[in-house]
ZADO-1210 file (C-alpha; in nm, 4 decimals, padded with zeros to 6 digits):
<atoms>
<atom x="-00.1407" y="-01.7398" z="-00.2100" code="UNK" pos="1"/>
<atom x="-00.4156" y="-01.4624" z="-00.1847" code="UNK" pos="2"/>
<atom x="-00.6954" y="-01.5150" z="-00.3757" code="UNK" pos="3"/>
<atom x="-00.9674" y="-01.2048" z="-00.5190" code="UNK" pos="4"/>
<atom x="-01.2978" y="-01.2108" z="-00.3181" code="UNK" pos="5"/>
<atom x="-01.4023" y="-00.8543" z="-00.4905" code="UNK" pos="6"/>
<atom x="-01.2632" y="-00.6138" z="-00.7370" code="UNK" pos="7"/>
<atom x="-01.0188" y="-00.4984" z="-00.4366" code="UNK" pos="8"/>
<atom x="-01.0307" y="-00.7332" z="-00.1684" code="UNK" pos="9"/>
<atom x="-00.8063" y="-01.0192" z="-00.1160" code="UNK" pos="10"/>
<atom x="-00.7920" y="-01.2878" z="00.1522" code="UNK" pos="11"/>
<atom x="-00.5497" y="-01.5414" z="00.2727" code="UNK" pos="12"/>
<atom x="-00.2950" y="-01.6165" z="00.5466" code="UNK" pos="13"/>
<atom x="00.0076" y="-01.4232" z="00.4350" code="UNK" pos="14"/>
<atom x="-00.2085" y="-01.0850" z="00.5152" code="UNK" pos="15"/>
<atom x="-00.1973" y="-01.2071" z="00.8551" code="UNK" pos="16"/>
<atom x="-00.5836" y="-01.2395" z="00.9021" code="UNK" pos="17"/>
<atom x="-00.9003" y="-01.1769" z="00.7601" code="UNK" pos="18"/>
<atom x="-01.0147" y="-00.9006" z="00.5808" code="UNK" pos="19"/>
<atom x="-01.2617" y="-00.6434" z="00.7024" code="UNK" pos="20"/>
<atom x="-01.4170" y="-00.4344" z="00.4307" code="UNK" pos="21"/>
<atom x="-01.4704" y="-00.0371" z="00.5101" code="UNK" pos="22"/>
<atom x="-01.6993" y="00.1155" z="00.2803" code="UNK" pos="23"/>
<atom x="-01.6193" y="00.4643" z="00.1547" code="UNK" pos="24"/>
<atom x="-01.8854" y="00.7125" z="00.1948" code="UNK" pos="25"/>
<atom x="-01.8654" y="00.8018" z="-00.2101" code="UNK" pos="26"/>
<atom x="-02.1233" y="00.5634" z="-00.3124" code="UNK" pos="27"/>
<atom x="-02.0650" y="00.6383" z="-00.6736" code="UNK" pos="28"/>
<atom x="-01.6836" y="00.5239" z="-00.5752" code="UNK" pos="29"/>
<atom x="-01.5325" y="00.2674" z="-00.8456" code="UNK" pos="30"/>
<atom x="-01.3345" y="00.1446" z="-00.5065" code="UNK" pos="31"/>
<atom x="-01.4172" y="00.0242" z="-00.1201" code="UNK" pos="32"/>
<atom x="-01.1470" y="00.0446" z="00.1386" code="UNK" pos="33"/>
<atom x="-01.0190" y="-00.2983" z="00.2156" code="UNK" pos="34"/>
<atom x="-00.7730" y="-00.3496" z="00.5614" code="UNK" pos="35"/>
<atom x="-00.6157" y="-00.6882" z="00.7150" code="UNK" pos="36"/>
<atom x="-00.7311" y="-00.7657" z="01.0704" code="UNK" pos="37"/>
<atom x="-00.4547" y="-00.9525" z="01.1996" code="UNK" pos="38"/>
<atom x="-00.5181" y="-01.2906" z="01.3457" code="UNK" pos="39"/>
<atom x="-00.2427" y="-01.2511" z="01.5849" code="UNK" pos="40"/>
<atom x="00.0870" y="-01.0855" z="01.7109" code="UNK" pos="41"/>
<atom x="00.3937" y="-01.2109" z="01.5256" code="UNK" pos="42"/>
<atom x="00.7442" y="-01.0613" z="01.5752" code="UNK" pos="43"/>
<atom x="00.8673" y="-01.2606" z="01.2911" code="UNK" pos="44"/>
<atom x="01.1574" y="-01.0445" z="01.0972" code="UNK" pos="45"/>
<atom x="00.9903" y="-00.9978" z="00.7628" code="UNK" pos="46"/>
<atom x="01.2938" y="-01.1391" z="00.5805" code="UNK" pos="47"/>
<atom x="01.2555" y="-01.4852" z="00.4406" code="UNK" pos="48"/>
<atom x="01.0052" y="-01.5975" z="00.7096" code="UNK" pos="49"/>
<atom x="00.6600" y="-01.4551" z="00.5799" code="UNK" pos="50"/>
<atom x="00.5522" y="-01.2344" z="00.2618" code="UNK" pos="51"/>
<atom x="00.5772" y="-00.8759" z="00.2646" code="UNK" pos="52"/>
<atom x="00.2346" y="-00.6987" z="00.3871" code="UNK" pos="53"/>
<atom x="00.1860" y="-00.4439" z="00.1342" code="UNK" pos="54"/>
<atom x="-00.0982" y="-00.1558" z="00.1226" code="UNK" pos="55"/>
<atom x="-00.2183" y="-00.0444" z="-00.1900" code="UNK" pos="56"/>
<atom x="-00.3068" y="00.3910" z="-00.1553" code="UNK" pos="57"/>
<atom x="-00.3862" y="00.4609" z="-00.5225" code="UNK" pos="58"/>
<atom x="-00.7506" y="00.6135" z="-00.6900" code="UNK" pos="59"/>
<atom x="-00.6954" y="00.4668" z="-00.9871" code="UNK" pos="60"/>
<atom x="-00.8576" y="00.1606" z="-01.0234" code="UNK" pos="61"/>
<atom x="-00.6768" y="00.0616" z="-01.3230" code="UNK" pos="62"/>
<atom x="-00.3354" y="00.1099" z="-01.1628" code="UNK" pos="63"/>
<atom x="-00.4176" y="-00.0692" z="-00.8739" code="UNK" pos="64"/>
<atom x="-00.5000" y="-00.3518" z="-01.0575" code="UNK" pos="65"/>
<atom x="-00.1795" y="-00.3347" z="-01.2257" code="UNK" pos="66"/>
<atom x="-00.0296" y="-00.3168" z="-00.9034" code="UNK" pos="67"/>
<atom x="-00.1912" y="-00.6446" z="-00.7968" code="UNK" pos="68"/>
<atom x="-00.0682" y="-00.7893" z="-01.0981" code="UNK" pos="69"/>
<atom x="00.2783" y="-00.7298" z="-01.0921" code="UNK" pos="70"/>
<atom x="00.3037" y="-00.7721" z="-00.6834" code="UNK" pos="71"/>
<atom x="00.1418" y="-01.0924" z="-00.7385" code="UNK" pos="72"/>
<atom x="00.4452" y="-01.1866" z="-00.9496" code="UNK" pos="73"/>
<atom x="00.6546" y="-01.1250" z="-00.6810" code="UNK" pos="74"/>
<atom x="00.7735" y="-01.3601" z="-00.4488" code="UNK" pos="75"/>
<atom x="00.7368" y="-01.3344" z="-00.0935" code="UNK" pos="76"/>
<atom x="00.5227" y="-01.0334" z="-00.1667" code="UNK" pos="77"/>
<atom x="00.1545" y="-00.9514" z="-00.0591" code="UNK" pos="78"/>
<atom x="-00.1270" y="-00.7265" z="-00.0672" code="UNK" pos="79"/>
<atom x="-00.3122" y="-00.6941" z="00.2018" code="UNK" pos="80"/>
<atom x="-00.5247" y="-00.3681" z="00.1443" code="UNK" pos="81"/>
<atom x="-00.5962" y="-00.1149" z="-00.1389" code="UNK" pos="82"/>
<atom x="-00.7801" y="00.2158" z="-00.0168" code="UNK" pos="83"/>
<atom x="-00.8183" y="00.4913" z="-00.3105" code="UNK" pos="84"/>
<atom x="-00.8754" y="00.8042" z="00.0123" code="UNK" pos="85"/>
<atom x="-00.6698" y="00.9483" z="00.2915" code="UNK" pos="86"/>
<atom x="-00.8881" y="00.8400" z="00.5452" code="UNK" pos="87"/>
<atom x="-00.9207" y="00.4931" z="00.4329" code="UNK" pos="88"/>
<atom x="-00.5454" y="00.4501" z="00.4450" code="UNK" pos="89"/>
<atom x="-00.5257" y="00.5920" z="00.7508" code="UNK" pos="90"/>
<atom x="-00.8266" y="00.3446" z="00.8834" code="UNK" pos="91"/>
<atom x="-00.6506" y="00.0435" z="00.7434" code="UNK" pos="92"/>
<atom x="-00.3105" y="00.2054" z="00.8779" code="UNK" pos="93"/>
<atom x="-00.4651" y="00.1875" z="01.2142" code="UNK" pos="94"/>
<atom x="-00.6257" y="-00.1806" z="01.2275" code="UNK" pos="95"/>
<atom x="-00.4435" y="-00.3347" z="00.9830" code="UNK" pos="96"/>
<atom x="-00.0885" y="-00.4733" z="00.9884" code="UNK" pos="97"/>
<atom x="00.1553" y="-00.4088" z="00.6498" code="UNK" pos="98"/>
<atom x="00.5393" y="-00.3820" z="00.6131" code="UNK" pos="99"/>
<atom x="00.5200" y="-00.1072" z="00.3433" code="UNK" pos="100"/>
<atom x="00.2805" y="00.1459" z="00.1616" code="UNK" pos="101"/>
<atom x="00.2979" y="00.2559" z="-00.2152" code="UNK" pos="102"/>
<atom x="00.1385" y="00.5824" z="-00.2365" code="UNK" pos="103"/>
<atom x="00.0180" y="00.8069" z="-00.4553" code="UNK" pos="104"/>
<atom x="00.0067" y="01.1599" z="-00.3977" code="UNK" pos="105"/>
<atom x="-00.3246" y="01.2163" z="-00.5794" code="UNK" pos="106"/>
<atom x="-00.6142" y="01.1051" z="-00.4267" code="UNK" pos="107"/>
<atom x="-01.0226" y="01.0813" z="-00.4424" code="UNK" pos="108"/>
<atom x="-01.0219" y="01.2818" z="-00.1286" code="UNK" pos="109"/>
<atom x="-00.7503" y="01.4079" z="00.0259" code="UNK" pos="110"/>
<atom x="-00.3824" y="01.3300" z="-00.0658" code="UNK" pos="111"/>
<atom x="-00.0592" y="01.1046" z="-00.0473" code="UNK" pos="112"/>
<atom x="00.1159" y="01.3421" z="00.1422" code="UNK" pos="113"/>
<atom x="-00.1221" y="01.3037" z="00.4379" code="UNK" pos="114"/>
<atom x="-00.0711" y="00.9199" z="00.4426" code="UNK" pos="115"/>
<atom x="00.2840" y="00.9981" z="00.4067" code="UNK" pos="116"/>
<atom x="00.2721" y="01.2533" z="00.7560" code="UNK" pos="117"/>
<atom x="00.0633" y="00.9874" z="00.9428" code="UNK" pos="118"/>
<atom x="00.3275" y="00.7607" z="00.8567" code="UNK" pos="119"/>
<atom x="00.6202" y="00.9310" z="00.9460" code="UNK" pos="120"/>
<atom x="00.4393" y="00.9930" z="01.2875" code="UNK" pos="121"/>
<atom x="00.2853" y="00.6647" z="01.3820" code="UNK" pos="122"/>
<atom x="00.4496" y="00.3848" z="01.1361" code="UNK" pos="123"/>
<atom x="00.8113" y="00.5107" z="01.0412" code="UNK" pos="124"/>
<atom x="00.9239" y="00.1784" z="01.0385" code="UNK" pos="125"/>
<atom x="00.7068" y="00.1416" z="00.7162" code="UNK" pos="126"/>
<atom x="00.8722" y="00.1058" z="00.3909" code="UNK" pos="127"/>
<atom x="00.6841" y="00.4080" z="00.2512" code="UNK" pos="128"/>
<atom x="00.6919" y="00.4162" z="-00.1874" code="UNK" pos="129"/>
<atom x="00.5317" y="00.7101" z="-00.3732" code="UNK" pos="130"/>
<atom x="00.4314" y="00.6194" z="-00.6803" code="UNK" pos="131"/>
<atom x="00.2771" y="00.9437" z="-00.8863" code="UNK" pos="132"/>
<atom x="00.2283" y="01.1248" z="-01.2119" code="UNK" pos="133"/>
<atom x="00.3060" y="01.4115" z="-01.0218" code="UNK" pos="134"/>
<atom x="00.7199" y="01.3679" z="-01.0666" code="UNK" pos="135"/>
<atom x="00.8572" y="01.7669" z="-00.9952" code="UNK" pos="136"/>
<atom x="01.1463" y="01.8372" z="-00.7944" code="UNK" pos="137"/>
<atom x="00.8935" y="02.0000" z="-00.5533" code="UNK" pos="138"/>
<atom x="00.7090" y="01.6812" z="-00.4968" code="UNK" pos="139"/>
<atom x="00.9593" y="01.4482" z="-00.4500" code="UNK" pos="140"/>
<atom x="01.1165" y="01.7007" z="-00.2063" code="UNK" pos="141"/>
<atom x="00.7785" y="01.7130" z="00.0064" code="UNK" pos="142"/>
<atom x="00.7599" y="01.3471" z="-00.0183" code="UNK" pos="143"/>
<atom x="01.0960" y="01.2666" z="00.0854" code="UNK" pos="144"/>
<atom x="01.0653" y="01.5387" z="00.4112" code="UNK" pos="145"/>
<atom x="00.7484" y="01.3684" z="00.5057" code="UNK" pos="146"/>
<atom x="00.9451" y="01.0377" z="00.5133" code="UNK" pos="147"/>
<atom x="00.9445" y="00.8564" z="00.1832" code="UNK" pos="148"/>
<atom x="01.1747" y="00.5941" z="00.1418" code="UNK" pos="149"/>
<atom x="01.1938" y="00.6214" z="-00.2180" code="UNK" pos="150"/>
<atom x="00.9783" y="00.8387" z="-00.5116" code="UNK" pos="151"/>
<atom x="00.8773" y="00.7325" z="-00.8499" code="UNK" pos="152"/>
<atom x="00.7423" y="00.7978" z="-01.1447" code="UNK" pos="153"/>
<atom x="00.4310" y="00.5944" z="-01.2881" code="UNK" pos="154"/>
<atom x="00.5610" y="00.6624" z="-01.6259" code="UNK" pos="155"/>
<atom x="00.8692" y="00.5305" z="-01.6029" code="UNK" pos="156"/>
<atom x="00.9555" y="00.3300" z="-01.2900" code="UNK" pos="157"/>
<atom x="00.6044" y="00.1647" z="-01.2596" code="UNK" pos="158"/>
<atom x="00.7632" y="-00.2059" z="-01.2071" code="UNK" pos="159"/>
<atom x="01.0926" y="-00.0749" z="-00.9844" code="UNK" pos="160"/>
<atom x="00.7650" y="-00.1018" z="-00.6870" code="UNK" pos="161"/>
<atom x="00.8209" y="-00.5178" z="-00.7234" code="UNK" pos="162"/>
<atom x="01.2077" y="-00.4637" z="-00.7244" code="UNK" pos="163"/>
<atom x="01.2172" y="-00.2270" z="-00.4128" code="UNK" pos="164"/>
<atom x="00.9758" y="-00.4555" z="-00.1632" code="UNK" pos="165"/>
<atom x="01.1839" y="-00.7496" z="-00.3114" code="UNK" pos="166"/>
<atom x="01.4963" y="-00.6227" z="-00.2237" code="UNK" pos="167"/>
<atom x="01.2793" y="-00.4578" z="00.1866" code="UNK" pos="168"/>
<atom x="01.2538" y="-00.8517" z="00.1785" code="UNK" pos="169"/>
<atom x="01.5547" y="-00.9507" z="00.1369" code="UNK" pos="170"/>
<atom x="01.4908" y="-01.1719" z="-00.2069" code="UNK" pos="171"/>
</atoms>
């Protein structure tokens, strides 16, 4: 079980390591990026044998601690980092290990769809989840080019997040 060292950092062994804190440049930032360091290799299948690695790529502090709150509820189900920039998910993209990303498209500095084209370039074995406010048929066609796996609404399919990286673990 992880358990909260900061507003957005969480520890324990099912994140695969210790957590290394990158602070964002924004000092006035309500948010720090936070990425897993692995402790070592595993080539584990993620079904049944460990929790799903999850990372966190929302601005809103209030959603991500939503997030954290219904993940946490789910079994088999961690996260591991929560970045609220485009560079900070790419920096925890790059050191840290996870087995899917929820997304949003809007971010403090840049924007989901630049996660989502690292992703697609670099992790596409990622379950990738975009989770936005921004639901047109333009967006979810950009998202789903650049890779998504699946698009959704925070309005309205807020808690499908738990059921989708349930179902990527085979619960």
């Amino acid at each position: 079980m992880n358990r909260s060292v900061g507003p957005h950092l969480h520890t324990g062994d099912s994140c695969g390591g210790i957590l290394r804190t990158v602070h964002s440049s924004d000092r006035h930032s309500d948010a720090y990026a936070h990425t897993a360091v692995p402790s070592r290799p595993t080539s584990a299948p993620i079904a049944r044998t460990r929790p799903l690695r999850v990372l966190l790529v929302e601005d809103s502090i209030l959603i991500r601690k939503h997030l954290v709150a219904l993940l946490e509820d789910s079994e088999g189900v961690a996260v591991c980092g929560e970045v609220d920039t485009e560079a900070d998910a790419l920096t925890a993209l790059r050191v840290g290990r996870f087995d899917a990303v929820v997304v949003d498209l809007q971010l403090r500095e840049g924007s989901g769809f630049g996660v989502l084209q690292h992703l697609k370039l670099h992790h596409p074995d990622l379950l990738a989840i975009v989770l936005t406010n921004s639901n047109t048929a333009a967006m979810r066609a950009r998202s789903l080019a650049l890779g998504a796996h699946h698009f959704l609404d925070k309005s309205s399919e807020f808690e499908r997040v738990a059921e989708l990286l349930e179902g990527l673990r085979g619960n």
